[in-house]
Each structure stands twice: as structure tokens, then as C-alpha cells.
C-alpha positions as CSV (number, residue, x, y, z in Angstrom):
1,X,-42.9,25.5,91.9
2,X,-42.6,23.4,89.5
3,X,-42.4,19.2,88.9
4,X,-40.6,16.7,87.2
5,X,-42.6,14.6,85.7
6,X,-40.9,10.8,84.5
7,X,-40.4,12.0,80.9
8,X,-38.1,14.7,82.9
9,X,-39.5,18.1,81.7
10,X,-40.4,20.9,84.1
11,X,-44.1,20.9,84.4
12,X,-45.6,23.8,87.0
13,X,-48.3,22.6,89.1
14,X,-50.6,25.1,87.6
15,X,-50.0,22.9,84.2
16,X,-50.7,19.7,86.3
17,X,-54.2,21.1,87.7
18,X,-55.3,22.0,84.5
19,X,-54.7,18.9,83.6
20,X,-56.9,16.9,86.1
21,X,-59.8,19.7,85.9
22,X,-60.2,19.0,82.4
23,X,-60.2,14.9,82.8
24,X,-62.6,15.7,86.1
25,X,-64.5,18.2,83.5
26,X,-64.9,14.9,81.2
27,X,-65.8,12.6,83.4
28,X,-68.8,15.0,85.2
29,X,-70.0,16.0,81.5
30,X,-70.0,11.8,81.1
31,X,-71.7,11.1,84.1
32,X,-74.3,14.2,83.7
33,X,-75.0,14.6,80.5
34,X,-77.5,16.9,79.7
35,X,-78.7,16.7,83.1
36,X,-80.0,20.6,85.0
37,X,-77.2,19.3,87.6
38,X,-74.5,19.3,85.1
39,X,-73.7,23.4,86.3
40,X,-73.6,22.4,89.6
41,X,-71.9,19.6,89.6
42,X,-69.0,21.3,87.3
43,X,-68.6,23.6,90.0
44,X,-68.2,21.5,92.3
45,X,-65.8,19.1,90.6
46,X,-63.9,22.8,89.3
47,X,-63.9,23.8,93.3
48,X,-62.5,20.3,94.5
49,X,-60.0,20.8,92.3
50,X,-59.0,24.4,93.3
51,X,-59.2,23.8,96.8
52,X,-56.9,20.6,96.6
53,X,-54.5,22.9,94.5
54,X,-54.3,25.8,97.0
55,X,-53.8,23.7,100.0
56,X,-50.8,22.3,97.9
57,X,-49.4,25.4,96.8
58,X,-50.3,27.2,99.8
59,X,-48.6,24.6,102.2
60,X,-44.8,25.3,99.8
61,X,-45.7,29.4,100.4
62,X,-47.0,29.2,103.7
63,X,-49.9,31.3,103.1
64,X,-52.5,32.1,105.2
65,X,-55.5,31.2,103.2
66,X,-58.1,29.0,105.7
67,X,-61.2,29.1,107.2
68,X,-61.7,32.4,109.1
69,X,-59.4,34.4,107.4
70,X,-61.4,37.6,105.5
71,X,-58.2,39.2,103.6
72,X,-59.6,38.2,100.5
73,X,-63.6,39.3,101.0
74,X,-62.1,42.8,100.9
75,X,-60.9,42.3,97.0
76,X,-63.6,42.6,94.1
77,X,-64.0,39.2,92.7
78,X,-64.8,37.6,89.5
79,X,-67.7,34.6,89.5
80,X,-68.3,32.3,86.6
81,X,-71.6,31.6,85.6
82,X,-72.0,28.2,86.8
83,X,-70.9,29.5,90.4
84,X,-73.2,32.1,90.5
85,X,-75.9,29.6,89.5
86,X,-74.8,27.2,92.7
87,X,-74.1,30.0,94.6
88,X,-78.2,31.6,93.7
89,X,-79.7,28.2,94.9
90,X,-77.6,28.6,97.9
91,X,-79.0,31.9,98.9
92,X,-82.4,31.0,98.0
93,X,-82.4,27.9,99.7
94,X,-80.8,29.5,103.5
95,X,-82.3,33.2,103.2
96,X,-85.9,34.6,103.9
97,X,-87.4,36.8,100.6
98,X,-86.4,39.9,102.7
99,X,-83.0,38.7,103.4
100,X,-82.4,37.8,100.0
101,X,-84.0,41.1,98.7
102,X,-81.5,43.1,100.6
103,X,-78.4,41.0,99.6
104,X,-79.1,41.5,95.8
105,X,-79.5,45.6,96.3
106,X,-76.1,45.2,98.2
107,X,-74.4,43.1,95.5
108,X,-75.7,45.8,92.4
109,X,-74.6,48.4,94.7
110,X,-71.1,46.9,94.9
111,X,-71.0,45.7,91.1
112,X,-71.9,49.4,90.2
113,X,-69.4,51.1,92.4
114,X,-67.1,48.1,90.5
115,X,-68.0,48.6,87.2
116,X,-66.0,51.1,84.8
117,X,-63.6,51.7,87.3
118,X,-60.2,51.3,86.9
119,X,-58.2,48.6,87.3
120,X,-56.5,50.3,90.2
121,X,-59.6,51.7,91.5
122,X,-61.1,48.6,92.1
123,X,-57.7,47.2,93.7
124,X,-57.9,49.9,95.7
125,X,-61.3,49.4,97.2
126,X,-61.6,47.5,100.4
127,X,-65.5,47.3,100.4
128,X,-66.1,44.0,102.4
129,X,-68.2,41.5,100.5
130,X,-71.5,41.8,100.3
131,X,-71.5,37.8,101.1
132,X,-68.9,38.3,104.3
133,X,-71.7,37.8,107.6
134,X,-69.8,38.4,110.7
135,X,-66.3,38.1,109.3
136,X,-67.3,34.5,107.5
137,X,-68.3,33.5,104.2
138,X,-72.1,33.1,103.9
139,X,-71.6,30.7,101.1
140,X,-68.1,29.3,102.2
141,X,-68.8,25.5,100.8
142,X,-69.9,27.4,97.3
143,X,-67.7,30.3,97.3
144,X,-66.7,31.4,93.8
145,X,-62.7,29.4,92.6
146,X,-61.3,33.3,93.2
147,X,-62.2,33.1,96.6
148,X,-60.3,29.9,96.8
């Protein structure tokens, strides 16, 4: 999986990626500034990129990642802050008080069952996301880049 660049040197895609998130990183902190936006909008440039990756690696492996598939809302998952700030405004914005009420006991309940477990442990458990309505991502357009 890898590219050669015109200079001639192996580069992995991975390398290339990281490359255009940090010049997309840039130009949003340009643009934004010291605007409340800026988390948001760093997610979403950080999840444009991701998904443009995945469908390119994922089209050489033929995997199955798309739409409709739940395979990965069974795995714990990590969240960086500035997701779990676009993903919070999400929620809030789509969900009654009760509804949302309910969703934050089920996601302690599953980072407490998560946390201090072992590696394996937590590899082990197939606990659905808390997030997963109906075999689809709640907050699909916002999901965190793990769930990419």
C-alpha cells in the first residue's frame, strides 16, 4: 500500500493523509481563527479527510466498511475531544431531555464496564454502542474518525 511519489521514494498512503490533514488543519485554523466553530469545523475537515482515505484504502482491500454495516459499533471506541464536542451538539440538537438523559446513563455504563479492563477484555466485549439505534449510527454524519 504504498506510492511513488516523483522524487521516487516509497511513501504509504497513511504518510500521504497525514500530510493533507495537517495542510487542511492549517487552512481551517486560518480561516477560523479563534472562532467557537474552530472544534467543529476541525472535525469535520479531520472526518473528510478519514472518510476520503478509507474509501481509498478500503476499495485496494475490499472491505466491507459502508453505510449499514454495524461490525464496528460492537468494538469499544476512542473519541477525541473535538468529536465528542460536535457529536454533544448533535445529540442535543435531535434528542428530547429524556432521550438524551437515558443515552448519557447508557454511555457511563458502557465507559465504566470499559474502563480498567484489559486490553483483551475490552476486545473481547461485543456490547453494541450505546449510539447504534436499530442497527444504524445515530450520529453517522459525526461519528467519531475510529468509527471511520
Amino acid at each position: 500500500m504504498t506510492k511513488k511519489p516523483r522524487g521516487g521514494s516509497e511513501t504509504s498512503y497513511f504518510e500521504i493523509a497525514k500530510g493533507h490533514q495537517e495542510v487542511a488543519q492549517s487552512e481551517v485554523l486560518k480561516k477560523m481563527g479563534k472562532s467557537p466553530r474552530l472544534p467543529y469545523e476541525l472535525a469535520r475537515s479531520a472526518h473528510d479527510l478519514a472518510s476520503e482515505f478509507m474509501e481509498r484504502v478500503g476499495a485496494q482491500f475490499e472491505t466491507d466498511c459502508k453505510k449499514g454495516c454495524t461490525y464496528c459499533c460492537h468494538q469499544p471506541a476512542t473519541v477525541f475531544a473535538f468529536e465528542a464536542i460536535q457529536i454533544e451538539q448533535t445529540l442535543r440538537d435531535s434528542l428530547s431531555k429524556d432521550e438524551l438523559s437515558s443515552l448519557t446513563d447508557q454511555m457511563q455504563n458502557r465507559v465504566g464496564k470499559l474502563k480498567g479492563a484489559s486490553v483483551q477484555k475490552n476486545i473481547n466485549d461485543k456490547t453494541p454502542c450505546p449510539l447504534l439505534k436499530e442497527d444504524r449510527c445515530s450520529v453517522y454524519d459525526d461519528r467519531p474518525l475510529t468509527c471511520r
